[in-house]
Rosetta silent file (secondary structure, phi, psi, omega in degrees, C-alpha in Angstrom):
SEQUENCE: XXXXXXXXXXXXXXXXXXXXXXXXXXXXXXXXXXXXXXXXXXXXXXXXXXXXXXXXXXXXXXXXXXXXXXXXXXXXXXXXXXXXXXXXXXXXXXXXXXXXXXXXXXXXXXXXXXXXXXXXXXXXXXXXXXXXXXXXXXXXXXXXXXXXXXXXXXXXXXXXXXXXXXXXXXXXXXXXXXXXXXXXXXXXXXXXXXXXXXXXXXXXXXXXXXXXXXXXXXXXXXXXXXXXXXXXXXXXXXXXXXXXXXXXXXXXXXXXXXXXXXXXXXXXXXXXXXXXXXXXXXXXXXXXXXXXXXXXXXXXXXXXXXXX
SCORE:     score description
SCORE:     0.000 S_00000001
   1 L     0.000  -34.171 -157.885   33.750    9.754   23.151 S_00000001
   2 H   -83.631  -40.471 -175.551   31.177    7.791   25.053 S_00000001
   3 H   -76.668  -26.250 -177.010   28.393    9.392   22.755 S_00000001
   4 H   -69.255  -40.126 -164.637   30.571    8.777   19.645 S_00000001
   5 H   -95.925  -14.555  162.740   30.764    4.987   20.239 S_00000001
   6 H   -46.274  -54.679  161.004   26.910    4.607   21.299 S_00000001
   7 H   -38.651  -83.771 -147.922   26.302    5.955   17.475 S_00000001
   8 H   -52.447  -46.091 -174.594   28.893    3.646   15.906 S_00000001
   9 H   -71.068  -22.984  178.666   26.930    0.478   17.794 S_00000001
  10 H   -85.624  -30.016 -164.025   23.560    1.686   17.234 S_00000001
  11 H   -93.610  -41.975  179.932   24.050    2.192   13.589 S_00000001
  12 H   -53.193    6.603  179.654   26.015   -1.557   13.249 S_00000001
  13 H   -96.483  -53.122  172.940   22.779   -2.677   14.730 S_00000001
  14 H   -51.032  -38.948 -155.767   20.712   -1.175   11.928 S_00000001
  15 L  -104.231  -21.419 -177.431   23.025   -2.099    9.052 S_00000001
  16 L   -79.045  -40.993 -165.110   23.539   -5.875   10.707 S_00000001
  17 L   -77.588  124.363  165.025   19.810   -6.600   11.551 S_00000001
  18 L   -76.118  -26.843  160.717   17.783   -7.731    8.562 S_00000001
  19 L   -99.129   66.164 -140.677   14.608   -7.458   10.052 S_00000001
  20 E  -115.197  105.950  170.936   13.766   -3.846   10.569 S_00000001
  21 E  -107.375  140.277  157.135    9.407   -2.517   10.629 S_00000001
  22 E  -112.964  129.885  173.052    9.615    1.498   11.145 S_00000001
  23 E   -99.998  133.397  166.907    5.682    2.493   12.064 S_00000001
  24 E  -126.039  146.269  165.583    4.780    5.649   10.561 S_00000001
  25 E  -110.470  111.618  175.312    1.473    7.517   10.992 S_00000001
  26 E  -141.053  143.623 -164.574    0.132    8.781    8.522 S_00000001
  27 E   -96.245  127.424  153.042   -2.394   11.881    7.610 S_00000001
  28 E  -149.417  136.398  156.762   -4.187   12.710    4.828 S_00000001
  29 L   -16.222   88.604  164.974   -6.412   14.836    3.061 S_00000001
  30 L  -100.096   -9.668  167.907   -8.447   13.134    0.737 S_00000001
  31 L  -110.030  113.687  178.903  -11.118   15.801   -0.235 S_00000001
  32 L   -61.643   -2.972 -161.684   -9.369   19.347   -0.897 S_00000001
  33 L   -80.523  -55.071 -176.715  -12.607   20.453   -0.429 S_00000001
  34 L   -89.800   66.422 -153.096  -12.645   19.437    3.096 S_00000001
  35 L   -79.171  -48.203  171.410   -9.117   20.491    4.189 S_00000001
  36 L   -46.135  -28.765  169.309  -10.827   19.903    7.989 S_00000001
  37 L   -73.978  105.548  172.627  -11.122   15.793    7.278 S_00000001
  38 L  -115.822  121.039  175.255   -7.643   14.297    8.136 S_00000001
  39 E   -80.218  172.059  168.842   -7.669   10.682    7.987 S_00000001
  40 E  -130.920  108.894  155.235   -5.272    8.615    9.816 S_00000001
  41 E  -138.095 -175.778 -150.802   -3.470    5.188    9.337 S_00000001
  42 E  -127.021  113.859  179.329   -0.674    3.626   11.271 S_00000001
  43 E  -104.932  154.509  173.300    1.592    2.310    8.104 S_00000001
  44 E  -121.052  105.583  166.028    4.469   -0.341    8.143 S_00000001
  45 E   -93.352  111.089 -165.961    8.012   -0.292    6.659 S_00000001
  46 E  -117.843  107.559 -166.047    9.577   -3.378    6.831 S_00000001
  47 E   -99.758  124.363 -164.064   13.106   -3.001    5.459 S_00000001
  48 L  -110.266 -158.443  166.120   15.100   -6.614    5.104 S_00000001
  49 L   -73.864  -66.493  171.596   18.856   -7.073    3.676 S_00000001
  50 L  -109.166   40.948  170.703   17.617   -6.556    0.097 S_00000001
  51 E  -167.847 -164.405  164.918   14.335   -4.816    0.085 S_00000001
  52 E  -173.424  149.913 -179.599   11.401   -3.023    1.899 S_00000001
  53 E  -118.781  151.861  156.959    8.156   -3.043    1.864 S_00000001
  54 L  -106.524  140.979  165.578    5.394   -0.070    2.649 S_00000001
  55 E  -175.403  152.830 -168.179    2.135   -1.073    3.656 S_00000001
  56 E   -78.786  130.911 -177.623   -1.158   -0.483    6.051 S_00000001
  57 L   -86.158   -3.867  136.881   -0.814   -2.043    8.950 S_00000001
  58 L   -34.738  -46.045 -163.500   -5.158   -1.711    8.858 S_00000001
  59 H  -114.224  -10.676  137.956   -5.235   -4.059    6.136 S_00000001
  60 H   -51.411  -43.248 -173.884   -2.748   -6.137    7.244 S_00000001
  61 H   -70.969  -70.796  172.407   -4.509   -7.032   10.826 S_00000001
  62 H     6.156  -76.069 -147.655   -7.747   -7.231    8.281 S_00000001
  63 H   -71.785  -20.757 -174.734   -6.377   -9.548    5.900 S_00000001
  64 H   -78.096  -33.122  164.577   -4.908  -11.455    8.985 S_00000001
  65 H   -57.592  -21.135 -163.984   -8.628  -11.683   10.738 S_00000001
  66 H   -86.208  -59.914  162.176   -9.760  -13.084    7.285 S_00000001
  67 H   -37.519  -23.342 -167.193   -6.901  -16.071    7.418 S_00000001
  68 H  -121.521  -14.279  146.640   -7.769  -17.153   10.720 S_00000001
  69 H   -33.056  -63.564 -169.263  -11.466  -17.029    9.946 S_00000001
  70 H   -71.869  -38.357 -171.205  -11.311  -18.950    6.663 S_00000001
  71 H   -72.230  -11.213  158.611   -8.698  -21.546    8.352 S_00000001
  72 H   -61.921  -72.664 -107.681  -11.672  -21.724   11.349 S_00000001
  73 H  -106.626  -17.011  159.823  -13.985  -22.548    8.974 S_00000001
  74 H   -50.583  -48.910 -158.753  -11.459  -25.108    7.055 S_00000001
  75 H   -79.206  -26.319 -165.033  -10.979  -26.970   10.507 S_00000001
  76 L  -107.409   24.046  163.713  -14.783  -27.424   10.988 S_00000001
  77 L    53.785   34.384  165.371  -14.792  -28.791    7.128 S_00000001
  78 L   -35.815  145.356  163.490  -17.689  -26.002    5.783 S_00000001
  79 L   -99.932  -63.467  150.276  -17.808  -26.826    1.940 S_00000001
  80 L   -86.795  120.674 -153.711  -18.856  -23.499    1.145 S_00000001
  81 L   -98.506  138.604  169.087  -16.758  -20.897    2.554 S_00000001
  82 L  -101.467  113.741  171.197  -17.942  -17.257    3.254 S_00000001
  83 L   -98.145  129.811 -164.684  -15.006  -14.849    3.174 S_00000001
  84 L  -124.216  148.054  170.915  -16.147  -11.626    4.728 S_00000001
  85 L  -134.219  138.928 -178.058  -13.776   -8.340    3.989 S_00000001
  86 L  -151.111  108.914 -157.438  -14.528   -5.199    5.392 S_00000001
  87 L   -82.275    6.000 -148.582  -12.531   -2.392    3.691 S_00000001
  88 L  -105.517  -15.035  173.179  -14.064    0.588    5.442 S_00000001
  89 L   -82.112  -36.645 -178.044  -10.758    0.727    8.468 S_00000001
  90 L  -105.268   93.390  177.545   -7.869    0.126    5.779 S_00000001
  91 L   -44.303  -46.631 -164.978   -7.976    3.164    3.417 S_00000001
  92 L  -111.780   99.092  179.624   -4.580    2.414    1.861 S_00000001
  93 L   -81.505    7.661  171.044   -4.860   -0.304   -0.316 S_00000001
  94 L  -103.868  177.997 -168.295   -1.646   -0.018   -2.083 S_00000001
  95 E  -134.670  179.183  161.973    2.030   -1.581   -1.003 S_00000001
  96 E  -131.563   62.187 -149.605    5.404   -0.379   -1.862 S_00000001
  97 E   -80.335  147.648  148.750    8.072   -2.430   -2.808 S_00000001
  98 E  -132.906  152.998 -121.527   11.655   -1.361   -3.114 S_00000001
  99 E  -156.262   99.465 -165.083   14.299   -4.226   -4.770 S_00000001
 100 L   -93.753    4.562  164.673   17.386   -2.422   -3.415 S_00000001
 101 L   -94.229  -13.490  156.688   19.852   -4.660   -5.414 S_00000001
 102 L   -72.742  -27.379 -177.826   18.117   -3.876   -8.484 S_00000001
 103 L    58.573   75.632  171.298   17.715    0.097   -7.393 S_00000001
 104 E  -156.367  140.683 -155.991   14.207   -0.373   -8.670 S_00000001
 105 E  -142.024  133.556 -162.976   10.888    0.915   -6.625 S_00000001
 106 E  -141.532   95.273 -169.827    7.504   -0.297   -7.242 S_00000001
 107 E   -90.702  131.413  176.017    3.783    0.645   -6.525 S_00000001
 108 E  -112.917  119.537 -167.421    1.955   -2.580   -5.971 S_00000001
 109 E  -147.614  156.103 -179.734   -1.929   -2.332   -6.887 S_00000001
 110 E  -109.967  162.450  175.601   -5.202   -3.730   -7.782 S_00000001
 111 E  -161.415   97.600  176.455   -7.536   -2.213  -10.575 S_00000001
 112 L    90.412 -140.572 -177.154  -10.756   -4.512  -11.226 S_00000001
 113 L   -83.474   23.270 -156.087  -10.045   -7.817  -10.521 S_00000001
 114 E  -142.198  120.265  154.272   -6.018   -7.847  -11.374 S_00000001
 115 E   -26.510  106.088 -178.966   -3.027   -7.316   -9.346 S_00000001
 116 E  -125.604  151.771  160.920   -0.113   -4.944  -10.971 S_00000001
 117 E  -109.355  139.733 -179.852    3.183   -4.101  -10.138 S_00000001
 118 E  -130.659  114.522 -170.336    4.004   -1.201  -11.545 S_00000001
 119 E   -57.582  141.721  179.225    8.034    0.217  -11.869 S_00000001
 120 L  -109.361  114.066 -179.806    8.480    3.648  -10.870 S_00000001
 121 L   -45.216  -43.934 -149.170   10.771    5.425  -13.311 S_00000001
 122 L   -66.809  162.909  170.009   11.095    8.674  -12.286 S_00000001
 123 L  -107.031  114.752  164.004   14.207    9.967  -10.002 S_00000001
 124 L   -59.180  108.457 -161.355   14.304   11.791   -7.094 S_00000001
 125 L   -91.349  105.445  165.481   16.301   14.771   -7.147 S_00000001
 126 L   -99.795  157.111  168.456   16.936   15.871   -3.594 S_00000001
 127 E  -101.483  136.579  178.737   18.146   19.026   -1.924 S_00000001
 128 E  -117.737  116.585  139.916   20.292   18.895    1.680 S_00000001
 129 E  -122.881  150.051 -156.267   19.739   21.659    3.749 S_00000001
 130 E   -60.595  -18.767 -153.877   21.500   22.746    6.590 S_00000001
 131 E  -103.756  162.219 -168.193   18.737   23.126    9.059 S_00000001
 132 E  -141.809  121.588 -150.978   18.114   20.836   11.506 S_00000001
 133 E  -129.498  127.875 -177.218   15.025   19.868   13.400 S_00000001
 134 L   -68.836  149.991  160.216   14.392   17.282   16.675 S_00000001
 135 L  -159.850  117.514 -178.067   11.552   15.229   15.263 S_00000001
 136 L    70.131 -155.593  174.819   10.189   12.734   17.607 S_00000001
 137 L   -72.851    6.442  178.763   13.219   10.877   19.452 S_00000001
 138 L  -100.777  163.072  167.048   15.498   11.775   16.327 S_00000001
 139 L  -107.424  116.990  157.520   17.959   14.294   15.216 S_00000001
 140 E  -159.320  171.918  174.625   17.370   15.259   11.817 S_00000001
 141 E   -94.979  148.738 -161.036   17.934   17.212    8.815 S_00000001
 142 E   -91.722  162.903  175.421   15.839   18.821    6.150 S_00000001
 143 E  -159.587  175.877 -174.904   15.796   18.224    2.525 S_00000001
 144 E  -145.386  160.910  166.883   13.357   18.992   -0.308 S_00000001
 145 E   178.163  164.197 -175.725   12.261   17.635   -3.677 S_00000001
 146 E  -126.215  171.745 -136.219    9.507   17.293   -6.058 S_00000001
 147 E  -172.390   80.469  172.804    7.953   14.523   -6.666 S_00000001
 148 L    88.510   45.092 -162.276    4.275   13.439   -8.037 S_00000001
 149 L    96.264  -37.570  171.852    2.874   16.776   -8.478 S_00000001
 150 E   -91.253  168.079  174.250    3.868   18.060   -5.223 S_00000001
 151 E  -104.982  100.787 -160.564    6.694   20.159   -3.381 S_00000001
 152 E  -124.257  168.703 -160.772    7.764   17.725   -0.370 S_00000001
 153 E  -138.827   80.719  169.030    9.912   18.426    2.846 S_00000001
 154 E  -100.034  138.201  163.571   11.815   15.732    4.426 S_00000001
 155 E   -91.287  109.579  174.440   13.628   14.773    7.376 S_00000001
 156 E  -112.127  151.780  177.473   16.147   12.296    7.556 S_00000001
 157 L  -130.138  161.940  178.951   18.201   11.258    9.918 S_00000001
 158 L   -73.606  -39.121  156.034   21.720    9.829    9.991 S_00000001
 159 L   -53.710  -34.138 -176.937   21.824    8.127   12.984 S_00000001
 160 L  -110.583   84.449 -153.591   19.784    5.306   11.429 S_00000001
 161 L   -78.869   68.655  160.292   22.140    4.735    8.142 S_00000001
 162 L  -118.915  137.600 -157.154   19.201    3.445    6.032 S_00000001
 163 L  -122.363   57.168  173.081   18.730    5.240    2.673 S_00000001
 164 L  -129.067 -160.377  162.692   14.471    4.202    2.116 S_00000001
 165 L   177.692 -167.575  179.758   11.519    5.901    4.034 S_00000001
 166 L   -44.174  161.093  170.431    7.842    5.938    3.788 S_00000001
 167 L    50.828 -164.665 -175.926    6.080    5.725    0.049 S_00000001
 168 L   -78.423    1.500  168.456    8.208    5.654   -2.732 S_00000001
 169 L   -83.895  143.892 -174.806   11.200    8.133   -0.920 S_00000001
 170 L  -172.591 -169.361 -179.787   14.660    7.060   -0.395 S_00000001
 171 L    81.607    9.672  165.873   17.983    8.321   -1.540 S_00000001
 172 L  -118.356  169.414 -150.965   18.964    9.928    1.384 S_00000001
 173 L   -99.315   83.736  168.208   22.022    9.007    3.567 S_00000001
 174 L   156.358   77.805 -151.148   19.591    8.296    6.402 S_00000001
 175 L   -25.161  119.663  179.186   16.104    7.177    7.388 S_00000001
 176 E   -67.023  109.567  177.133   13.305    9.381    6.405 S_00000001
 177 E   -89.153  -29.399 -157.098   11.325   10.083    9.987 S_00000001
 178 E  -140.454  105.903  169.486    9.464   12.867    8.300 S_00000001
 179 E  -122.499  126.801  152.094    7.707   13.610    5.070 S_00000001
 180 E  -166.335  144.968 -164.961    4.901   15.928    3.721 S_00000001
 181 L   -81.531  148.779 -141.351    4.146   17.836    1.307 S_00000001
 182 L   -27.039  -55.151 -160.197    3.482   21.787    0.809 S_00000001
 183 L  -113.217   24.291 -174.271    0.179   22.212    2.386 S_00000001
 184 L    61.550    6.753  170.217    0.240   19.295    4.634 S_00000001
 185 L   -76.054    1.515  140.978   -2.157   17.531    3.380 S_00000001
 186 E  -124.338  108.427 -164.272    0.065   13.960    3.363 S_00000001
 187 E  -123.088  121.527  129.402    2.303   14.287    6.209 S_00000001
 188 E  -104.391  138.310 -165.272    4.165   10.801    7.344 S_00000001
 189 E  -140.261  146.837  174.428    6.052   10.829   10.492 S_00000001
 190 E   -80.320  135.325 -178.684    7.758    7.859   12.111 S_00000001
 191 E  -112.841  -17.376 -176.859    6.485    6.652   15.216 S_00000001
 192 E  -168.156 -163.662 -175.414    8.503    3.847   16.705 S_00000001
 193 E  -172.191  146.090 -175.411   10.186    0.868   15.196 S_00000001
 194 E  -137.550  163.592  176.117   10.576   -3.156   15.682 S_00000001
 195 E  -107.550  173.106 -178.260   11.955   -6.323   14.393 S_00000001
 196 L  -164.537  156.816 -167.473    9.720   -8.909   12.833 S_00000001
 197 L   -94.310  160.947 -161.524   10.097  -12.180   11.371 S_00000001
 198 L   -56.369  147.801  135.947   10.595  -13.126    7.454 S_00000001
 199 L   -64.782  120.799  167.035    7.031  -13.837    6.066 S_00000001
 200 L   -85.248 -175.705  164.955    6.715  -17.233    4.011 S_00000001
 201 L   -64.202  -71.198 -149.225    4.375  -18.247    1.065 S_00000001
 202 L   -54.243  -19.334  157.075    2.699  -20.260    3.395 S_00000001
 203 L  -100.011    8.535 -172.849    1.779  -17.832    5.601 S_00000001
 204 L   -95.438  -41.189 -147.239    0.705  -15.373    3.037 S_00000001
 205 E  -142.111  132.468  175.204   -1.709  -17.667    1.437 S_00000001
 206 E  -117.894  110.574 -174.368   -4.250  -20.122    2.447 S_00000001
 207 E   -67.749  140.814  137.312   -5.603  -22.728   -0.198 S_00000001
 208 L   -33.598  126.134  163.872   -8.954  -23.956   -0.247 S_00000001
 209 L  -129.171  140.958 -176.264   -8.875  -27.699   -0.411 S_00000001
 210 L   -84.657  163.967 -150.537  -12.011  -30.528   -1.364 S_00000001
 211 L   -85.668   20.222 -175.334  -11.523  -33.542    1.616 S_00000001
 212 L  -102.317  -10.664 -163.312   -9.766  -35.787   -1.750 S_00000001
 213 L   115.956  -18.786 -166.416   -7.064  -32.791   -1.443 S_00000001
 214 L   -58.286  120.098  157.234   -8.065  -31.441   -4.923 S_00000001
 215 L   -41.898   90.156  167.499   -6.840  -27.715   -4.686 S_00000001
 216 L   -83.018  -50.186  173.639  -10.463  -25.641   -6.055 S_00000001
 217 L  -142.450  156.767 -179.407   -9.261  -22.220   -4.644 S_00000001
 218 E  -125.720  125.067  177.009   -6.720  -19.958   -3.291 S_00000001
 219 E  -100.451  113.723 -162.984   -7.588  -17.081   -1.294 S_00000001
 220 E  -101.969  125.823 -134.127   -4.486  -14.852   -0.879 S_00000001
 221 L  -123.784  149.030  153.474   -4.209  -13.589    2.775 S_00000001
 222 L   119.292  -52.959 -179.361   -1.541  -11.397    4.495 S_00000001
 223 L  -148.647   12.713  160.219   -0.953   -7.573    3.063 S_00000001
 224 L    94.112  -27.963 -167.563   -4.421   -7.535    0.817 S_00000001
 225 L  -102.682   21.962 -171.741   -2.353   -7.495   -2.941 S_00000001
 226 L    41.411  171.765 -164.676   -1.654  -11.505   -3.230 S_00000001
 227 L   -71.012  102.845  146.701    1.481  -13.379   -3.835 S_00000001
 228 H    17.608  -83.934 -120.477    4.152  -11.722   -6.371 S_00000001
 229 H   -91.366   -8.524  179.452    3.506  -14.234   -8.759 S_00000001
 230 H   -69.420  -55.595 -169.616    0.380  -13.081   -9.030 S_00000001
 231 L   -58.212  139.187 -179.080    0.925   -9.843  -10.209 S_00000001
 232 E   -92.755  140.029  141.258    1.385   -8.083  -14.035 S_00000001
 233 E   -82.564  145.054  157.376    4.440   -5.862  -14.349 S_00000001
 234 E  -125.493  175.119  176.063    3.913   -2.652  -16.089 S_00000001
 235 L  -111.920 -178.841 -178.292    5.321    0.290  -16.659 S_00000001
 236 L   -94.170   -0.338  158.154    3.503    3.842  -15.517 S_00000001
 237 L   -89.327   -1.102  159.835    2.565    4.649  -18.458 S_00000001
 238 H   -78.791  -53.447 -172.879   -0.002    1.808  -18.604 S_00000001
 239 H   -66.580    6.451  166.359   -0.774    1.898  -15.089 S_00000001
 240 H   -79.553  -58.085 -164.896   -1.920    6.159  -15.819 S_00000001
 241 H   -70.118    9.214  175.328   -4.115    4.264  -18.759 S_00000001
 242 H  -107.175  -55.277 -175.277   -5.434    1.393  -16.510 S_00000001
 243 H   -48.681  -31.563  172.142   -6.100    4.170  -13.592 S_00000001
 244 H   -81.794  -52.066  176.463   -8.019    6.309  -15.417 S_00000001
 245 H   -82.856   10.031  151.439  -10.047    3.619  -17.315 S_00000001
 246 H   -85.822  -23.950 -174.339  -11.005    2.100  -13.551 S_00000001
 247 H   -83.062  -36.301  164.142  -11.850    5.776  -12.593 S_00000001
 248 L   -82.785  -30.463  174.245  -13.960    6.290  -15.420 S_00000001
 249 L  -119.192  108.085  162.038  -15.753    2.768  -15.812 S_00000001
 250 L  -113.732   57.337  155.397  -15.514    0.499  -12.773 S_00000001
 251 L  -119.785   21.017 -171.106  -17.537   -1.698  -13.700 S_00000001
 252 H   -63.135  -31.134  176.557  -15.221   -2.544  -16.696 S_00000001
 253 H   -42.214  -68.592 -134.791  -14.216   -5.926  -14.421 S_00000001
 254 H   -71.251  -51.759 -165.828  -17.865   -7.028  -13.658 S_00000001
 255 H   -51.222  -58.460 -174.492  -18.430   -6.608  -17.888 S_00000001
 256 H   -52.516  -61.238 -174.936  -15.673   -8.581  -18.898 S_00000001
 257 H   -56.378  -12.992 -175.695  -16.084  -11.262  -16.737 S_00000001
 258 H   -88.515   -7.235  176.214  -20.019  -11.774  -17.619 S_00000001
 259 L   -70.369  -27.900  170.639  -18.875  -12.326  -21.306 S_00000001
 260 L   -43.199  109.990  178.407  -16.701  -15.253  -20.414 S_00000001
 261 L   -79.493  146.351 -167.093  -18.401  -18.225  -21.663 S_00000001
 262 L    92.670   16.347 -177.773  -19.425  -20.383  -18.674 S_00000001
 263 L  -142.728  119.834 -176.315  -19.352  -17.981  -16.290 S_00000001
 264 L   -85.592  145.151  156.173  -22.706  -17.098  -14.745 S_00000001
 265 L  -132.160  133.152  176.495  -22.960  -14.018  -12.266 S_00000001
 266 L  -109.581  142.664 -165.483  -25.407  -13.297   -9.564 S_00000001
 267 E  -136.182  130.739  165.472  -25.605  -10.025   -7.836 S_00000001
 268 E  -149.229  160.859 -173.383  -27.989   -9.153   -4.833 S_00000001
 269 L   -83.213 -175.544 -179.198  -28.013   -5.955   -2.938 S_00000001
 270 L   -62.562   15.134 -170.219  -27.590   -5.348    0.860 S_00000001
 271 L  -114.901  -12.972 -176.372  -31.106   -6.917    1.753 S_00000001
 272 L    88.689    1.434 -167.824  -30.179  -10.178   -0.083 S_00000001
 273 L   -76.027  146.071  175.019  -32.618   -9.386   -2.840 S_00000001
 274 E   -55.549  168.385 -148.210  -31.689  -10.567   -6.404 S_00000001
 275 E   174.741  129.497  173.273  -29.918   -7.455   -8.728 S_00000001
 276 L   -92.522  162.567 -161.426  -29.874   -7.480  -12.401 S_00000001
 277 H   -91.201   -9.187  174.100  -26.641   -7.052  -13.660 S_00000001
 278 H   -94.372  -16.935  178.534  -27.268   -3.395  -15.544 S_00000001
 279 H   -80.112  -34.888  179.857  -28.843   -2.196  -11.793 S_00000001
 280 H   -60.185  -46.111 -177.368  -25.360   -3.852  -10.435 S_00000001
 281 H   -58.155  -58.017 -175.930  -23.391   -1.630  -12.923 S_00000001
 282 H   -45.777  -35.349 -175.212  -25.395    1.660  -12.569 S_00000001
 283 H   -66.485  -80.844 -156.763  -24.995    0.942   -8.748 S_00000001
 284 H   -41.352  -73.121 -171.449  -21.375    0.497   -9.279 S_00000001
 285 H   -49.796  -47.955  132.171  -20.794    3.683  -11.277 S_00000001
 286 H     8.619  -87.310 -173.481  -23.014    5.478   -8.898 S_00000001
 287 H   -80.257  -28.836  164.149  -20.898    5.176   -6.340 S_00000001
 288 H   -35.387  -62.462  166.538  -18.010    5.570   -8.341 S_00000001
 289 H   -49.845  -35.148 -160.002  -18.693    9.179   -9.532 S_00000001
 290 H   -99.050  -60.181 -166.690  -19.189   10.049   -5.533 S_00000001
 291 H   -69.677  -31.982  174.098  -16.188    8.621   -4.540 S_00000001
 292 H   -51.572  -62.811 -152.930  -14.238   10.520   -7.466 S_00000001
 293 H   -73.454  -26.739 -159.952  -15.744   13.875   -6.586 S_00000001
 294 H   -91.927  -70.970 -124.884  -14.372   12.906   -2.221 S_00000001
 295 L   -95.910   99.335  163.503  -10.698   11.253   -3.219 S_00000001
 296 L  -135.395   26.837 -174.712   -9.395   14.228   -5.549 S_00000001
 297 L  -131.397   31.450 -159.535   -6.596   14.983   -3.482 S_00000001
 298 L   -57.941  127.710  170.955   -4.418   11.683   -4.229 S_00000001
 299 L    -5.155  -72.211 -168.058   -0.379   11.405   -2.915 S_00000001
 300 L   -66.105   18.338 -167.995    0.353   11.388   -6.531 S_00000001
 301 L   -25.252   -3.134 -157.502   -1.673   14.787   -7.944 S_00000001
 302 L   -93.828  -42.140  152.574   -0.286   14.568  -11.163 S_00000001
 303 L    15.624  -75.197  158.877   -2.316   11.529  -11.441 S_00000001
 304 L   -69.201   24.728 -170.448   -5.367   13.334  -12.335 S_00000001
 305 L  -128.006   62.182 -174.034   -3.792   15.246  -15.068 S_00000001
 306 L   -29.155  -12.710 -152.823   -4.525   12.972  -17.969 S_00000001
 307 L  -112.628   28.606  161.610   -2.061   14.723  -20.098 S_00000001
 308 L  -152.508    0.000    0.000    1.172   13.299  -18.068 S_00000001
């Protein structure tokens, strides 16, 4: 009885509180080649009354080091500001919105210089199975479904009466502690959990301002993807044809933008040295091709299958 009503009060805690982060850690593969490289980040699901977000808690502290930089350099009234970013600790540059009065789920991404949200259509059909596994401080149960190419294996548990989890999974009558898929090369597992306070605009975003007040720029601060309004919706079958034409040209951005009349661009390499803007592409694409040939082992495998 005593164990019966600890449940009922722990889950009225869960379903009452609005402000819910679950930390998950999570490994992956990104070269199949290299099965031995398992990366690591420490991701954040922050579940409200009517949503949740996924996102790296890497590129969050980042983006938060950048904000309290640029507003140092605001307070000592710099005219030109240097915003330094340094991408090489926060891998996972995408978010995860889910809009849970809408039942609509959303990968939030950049591709050149432009923000997308992009709705995810597809449904997850899961299977409940009977077996039942301790994982971490939880009791849970297995379930299976496929899902972006892959064959995935989750654990949810019931004690925590939340129906999301990590990535784009949800739909089960319980928080997802445990996901990964056949050969373990993206495995998220929950590691602890916290409350946290609502985020405003105002703390998301910090404007540049000239000393009459004149707004010149806004540098958007806070989870790395800017402010919602910022953002195009699509659908996924644009975002396969925008992913692919960033994967094949990414310098497609850099192109556009030098055509724009009025808009000059200078490029210099890591020595400070001047760069012509066809050594800046080749450079880009360069590295592009190399980076292609490492990340070919994406969440999403299907991804790389132009012909879906």
């Amino acid at each position: 009885m005593k164990k019966l009503i600890a449940f009922f009060v722990f889950a009225a805690i869960f379903v009452n509180a609005q402000n819910n982060r679950f930390i998950y850690e999570y490994k992956f593969v990104s070269d199949s080649t290299k099965k031995d490289v398992v990366a690591s980040e420490m991701m954040f699901l922050d579940i409200t009354k009517n949503s949740s977000k996924y996102y790296s808690r890497e590129v969050y502290v980042q983006d938060s080091i950048m904000r309290a930089d640029l507003e140092k350099q605001m307070k000592a009234g710099v005219s030109n500001f240097n915003i330094k970013r340094n991408d090489a600790k926060g891998k996972v540059r995408y978010k995860v919105t889910k809009d849970y009065q809408k039942n609509k789920t959303y990968l939030n991404v950049r591709i050149g210089s432009d923000s997308y949200k992009v709705l995810e259509d597809r449904v997850l059909d899961w299977k409940i199975l009977p077996e039942k596994e301790k994982i971490g401080n939880w009791e849970a149960q297995k379930a299976t479904t496929e899902f972006g190419g892959r064959k995935w294996t989750a654990w949810f548990c019931e004690e925590i009466p939340l129906s999301d989890g990590p990535y784009k999974f949800k739909g089960l009558p319980g928080l997802i502690v445990k996901i990964s898929d056949a050969d373990n090369s993206h495995v998220m597992e929950l590691k602890g959990s916290t409350k946290f306070a609502s985020p405003t605009e105002e703390n998301m975003e910090s404007a540049v301002t000239t000393k009459n007040g004149a707004i010149t720029k806004t540098v958007v601060v806070g989870d790395g993807f800017g402010s919602s309004k910022d953002e195009i919706e699509i659908n996924r079958e644009k975002y396969v044809k925008l992913f692919w034409e960033d994967r094949e040209d990414p310098a497609k951005s850099i192109k556009m933008m030098q055509g724009r009349e009025g808009v000059v661009m200078k490029f210099k390499d890591q020595s400070g040295n001047d760069m012509s803007m066809s050594d800046m592409i080749k450079r880009r694409e360069d590295a592009q091709k190399e980076a292609n040939k490492r990340n070919n082992n994406l969440i999403e495998i299907d991804l790389l299958n132009k012909s879906k």
